[in-house]
C-alpha positions in Angstrom: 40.8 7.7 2.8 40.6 10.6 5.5 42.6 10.7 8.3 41.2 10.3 12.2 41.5 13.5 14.5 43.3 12.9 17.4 41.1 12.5 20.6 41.0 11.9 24.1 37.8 9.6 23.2 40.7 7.5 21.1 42.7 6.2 23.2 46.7 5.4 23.0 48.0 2.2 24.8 51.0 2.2 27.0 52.7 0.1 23.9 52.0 3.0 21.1 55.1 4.3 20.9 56.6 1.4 20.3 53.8 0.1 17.6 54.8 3.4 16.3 58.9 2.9 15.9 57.7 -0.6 14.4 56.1 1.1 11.4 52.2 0.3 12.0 50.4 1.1 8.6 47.2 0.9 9.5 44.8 0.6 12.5 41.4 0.1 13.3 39.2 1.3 16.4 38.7 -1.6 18.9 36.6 -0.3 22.0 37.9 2.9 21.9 41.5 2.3 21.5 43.8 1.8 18.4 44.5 -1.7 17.1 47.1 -2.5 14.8 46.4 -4.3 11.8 49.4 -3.7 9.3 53.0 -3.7 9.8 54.9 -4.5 6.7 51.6 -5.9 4.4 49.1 -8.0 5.7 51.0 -10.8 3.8 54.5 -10.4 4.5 53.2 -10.6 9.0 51.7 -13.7 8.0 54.7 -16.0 7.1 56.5 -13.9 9.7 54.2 -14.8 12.2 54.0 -18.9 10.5 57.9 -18.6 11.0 59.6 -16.5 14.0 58.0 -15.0 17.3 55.4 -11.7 17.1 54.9 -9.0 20.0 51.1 -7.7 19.7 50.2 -4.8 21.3 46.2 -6.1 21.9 45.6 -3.6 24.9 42.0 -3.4 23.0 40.8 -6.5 24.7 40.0 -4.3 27.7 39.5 -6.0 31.3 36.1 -6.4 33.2 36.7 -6.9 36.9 34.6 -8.7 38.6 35.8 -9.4 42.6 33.6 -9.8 45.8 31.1 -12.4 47.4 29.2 -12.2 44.4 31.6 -12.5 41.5 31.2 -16.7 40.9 27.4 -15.7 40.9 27.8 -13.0 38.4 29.6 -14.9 36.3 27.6 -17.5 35.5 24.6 -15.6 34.9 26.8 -14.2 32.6 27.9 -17.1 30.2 25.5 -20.2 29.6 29.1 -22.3 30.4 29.0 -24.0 34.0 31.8 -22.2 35.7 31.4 -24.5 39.1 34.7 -26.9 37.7 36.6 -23.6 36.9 39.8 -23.2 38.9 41.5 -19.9 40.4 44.8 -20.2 37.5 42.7 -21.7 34.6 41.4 -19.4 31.7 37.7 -20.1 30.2 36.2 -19.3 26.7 33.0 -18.1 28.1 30.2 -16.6 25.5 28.4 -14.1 27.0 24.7 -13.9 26.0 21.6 -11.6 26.8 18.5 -12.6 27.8 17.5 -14.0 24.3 20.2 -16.0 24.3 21.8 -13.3 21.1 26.1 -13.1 21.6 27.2 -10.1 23.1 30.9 -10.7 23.2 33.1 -14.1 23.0 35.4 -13.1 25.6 38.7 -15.1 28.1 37.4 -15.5 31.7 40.5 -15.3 33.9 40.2 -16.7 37.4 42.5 -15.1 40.1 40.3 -16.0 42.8 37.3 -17.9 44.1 36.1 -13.8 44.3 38.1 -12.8 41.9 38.1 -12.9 37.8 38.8 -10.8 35.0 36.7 -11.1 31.6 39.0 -10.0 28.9 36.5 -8.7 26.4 36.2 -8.9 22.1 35.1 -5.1 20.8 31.9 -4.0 22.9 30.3 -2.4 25.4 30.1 -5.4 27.8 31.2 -3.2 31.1 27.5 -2.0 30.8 25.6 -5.2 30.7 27.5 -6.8 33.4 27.3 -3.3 35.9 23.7 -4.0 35.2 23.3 -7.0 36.0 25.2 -7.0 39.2 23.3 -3.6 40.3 19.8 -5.1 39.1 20.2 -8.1 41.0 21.4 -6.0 44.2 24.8 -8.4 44.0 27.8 -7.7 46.2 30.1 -7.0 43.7 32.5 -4.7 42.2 32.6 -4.1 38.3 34.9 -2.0 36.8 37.6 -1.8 33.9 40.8 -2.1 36.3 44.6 -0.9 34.6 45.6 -4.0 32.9 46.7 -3.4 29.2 47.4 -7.0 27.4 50.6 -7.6 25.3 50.7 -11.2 23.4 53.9 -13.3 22.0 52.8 -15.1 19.4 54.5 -17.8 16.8 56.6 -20.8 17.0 59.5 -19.2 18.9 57.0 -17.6 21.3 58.4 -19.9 24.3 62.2 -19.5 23.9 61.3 -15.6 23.8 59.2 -15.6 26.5 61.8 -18.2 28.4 64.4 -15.6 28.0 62.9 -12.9 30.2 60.7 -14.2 32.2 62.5 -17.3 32.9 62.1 -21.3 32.1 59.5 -22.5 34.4 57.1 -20.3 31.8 57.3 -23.2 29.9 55.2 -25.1 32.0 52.0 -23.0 32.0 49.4 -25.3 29.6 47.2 -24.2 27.6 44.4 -21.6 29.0 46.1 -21.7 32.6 48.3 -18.9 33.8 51.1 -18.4 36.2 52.4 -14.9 38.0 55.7 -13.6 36.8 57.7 -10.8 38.0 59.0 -8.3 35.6 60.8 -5.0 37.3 59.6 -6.6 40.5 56.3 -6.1 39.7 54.1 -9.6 39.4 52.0 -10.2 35.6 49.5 -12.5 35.0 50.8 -14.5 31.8 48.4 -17.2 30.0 49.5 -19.3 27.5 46.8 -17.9 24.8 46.1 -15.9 22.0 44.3 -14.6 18.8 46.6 -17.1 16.6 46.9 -21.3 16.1 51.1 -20.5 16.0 51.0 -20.5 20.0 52.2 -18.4 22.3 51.5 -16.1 25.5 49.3 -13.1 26.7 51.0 -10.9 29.3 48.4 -9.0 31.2 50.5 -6.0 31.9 49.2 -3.9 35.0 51.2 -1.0 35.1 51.2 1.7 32.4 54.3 3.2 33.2 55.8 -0.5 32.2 54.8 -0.5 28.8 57.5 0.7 26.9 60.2 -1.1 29.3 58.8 -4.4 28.4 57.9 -3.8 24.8 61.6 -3.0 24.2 62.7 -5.7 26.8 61.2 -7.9 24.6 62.8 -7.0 21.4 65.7 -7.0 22.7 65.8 -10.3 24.4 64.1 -11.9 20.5 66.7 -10.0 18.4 68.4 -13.0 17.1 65.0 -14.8 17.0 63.9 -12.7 14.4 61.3 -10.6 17.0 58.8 -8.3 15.4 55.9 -6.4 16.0 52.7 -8.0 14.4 49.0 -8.0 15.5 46.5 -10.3 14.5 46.2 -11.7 11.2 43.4 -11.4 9.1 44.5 -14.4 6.8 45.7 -16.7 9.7 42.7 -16.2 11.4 40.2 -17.5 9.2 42.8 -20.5 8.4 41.9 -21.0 12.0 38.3 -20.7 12.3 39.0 -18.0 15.0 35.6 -15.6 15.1 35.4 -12.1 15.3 32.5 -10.7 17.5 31.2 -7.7 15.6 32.8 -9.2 11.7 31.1 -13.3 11.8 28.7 -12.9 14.6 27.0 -10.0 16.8 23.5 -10.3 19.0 21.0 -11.9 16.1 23.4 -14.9 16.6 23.4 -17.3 19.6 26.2 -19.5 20.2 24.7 -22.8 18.6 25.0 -20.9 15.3 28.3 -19.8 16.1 29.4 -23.2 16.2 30.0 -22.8 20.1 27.5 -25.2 21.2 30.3 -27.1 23.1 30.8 -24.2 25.6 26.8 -24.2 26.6 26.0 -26.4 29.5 22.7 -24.9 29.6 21.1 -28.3 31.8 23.6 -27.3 34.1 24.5 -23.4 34.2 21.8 -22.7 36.5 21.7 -18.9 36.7 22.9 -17.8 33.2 20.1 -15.3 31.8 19.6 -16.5 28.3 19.5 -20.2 29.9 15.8 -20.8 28.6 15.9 -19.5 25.5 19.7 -21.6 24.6 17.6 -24.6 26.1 15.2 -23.9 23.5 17.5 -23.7 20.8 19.3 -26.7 22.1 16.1 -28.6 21.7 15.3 -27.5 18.5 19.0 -27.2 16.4 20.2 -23.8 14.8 18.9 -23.3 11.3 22.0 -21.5 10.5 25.4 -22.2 11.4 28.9 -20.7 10.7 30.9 -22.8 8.4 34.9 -22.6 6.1 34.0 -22.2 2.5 36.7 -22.3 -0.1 36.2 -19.5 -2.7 37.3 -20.7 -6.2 39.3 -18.4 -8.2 41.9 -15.5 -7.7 42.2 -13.7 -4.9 39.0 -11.9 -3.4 39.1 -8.2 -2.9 39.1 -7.0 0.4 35.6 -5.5 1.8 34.1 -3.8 4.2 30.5 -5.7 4.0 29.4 -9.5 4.1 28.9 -11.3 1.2 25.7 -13.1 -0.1 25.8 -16.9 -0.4 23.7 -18.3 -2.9 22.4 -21.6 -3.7 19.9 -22.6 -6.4 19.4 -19.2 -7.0 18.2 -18.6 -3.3 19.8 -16.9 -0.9 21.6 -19.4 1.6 23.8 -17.3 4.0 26.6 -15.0 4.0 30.5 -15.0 4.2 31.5 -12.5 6.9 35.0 -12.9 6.2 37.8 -13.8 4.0 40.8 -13.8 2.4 43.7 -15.0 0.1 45.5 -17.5 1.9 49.3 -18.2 0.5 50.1 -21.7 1.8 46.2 -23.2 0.8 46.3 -21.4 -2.5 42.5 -20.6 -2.1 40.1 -17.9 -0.9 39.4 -19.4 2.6 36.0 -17.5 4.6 34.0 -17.9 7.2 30.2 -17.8 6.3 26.9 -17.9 8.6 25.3 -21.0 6.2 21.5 -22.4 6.3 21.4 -25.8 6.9 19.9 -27.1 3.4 23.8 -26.0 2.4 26.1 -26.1 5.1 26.5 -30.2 4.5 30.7 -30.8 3.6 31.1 -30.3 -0.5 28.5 -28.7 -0.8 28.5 -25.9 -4.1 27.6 -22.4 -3.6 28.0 -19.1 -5.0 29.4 -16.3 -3.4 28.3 -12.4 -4.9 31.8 -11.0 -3.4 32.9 -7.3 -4.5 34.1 -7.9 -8.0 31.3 -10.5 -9.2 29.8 -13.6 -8.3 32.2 -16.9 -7.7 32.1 -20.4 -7.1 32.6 -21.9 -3.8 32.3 -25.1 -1.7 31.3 -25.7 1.4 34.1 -27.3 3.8 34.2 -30.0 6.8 36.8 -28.2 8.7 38.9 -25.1 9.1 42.4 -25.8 7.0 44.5 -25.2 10.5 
């Protein structure tokens, strides 16, 4: 495979250095930026990140500020999710839809302030829908992509890690809320979230010059925990049923086939732009819907493409993701099904890279 020229349109993180001294192997581009995706093989981070603690340099999932009289407003015409019980301290899961009610980004609201949030985004170009929106509808309003570069602890001895530096009261901030905590006098947002099911913390780090003094702060304080760096996990996400905007679902999908339904108060969300058409959809059910399938066999190639489901010769869907998964001893995926096959047990076939397989359709993700 050919290398990438080095560009100013690619851009380094202030945690690259240290990514770098780790022995990154590979990286894909994530809204402009570099993402890890390989330290030691994509296998070996797994049962580390099952086992010890994980720094992840995830300074792709680029903030959207949104702060003035306007920004609650914004918001919610924004996400089809009724923001009005949303607290300044509390994190959201907010899809983000357009006006046909298609997914353009499955990103973390962050509330700050009753005129104050950040949107921490998946891998698109979501800053331009939202300036438009604000400067279409004349709202007072600030939009912009503000100096905050996220850095996440992730794994089962995230908290005693994260206890060590920034002190044990950290170990009282629940799940999707987040408390301020000073590091080199200078105050962080830290959420008790992630791209993983191990657990564990997202520091919103907003000073580039601190990068490197708390990457290595961190490894420091986690040597005798076994501290590494990782990113996210290809095989532990899909043992998850975490999506990936852009891989399992883009704008031809709305959140009902998404399996998000649960985060679309569309009766309620008065504002939200793709309200009618989700109501419409509501009304009527998805005729597609992601869904786990267990591919029989050896282990599945990677690839670069989706994967046709067949059933009864017919084409019933595709699997957008998946991989060999160690502790399940199966091919777990995630595929965008048709609902004459998405029922539990279910037999398909799958046409993955090296020929066609068996699968079955599952009730739930395996963690």
């Amino acid at each position: 495979m050919a290398n990438i020229s080095p560009s100013r349109r690619l851009r380094r993180t202030p945690f690259s250095d240290g990514v770098e001294a780790a022995g990154v192997k590979n990286y894909t581009i994530y809204n402009r930026m570099m993402l890890p995706t390989v330290f030691e093989s994509v296998e070996a981070d797994y049962r580390h990140l099952k086992t010890a603690v994980q720094v992840w340099d995830v300074s792709v999932e680029r903030q959207i500020e949104v702060k003035g009289p306007d920004a609650g407003r914004l918001m919610q015409m924004l996400t089809p999710r009724d923001l009005r019980g949303m607290l300044a301290g509390q994190c959201y899961y907010v899809p983000i839809v357009d006006e046909t009610g298609g997914m353009l980004n499955d990103p973390v609201a962050v509330k700050l302030a009753e005129d104050h949030y950040w949107i921490s985004i998946a891998d698109s170009d979501l800053l331009l829908w939202v300036k438009g929106i604000a400067y279409g509808y004349r709202l007072d309003v600030l939009v912009d992509e503000p100096d905050v570069s996220p850095l996440a602890v992730q794994g089962p001895k995230a908290d005693e890690l994260m206890a060590r530096l920034f002190g044990e009261d950290i170990r009282n901030v629940r799940f999707f809320r987040f408390g301020w905590f000073d590091f080199q006098d200078t105050p962080m947002v830290i959420a008790r979230s992630g791209y993983s099911k191990q657990g564990g913390f997202e520091i919103y780090m907003p000073d580039t010059a601190l990068g490197m003094p708390l990457w290595n702060a961190l490894m420091e304080a986690g040597e005798d925990l076994d501290v590494r760096a990782g990113c996210p996990n290809g095989i532990e996400r899909i043992e998850g049923g975490l999506l990936s905007y852009g891989n399992d679902m883009d704008d031809d999908n709305t959140p009902h086939e998404c399996g998000l339904g649960r985060f679309c108060n569309t009766q309620t969300a008065i504002g939200c732009v793709g309200r009618d058409a989700l109501l419409r959809v509501a009304k009527e059910g998805p005729v597609k819907q992601v869904r786990p399938i267990s591919i029989h066999g050896d282990a599945v190639p990677p690839s670069d493409r989706a994967w046709p489901i067949y059933g009864n010769g017919k084409k019933v869907g595709a699997v957008t993701s998946a991989a060999w998964s160690p502790d399940f001893e199966t091919n777990v995926a995630i595929g965008m099904v048709r609902m004459t096959h998405w029922d539990p047990g279910t037999k398909v076939e799958v046409e993955t890279t090296d020929g066609m397989r068996d699968a079955t359709v599952l009730d739930q993700f395996w963690i």
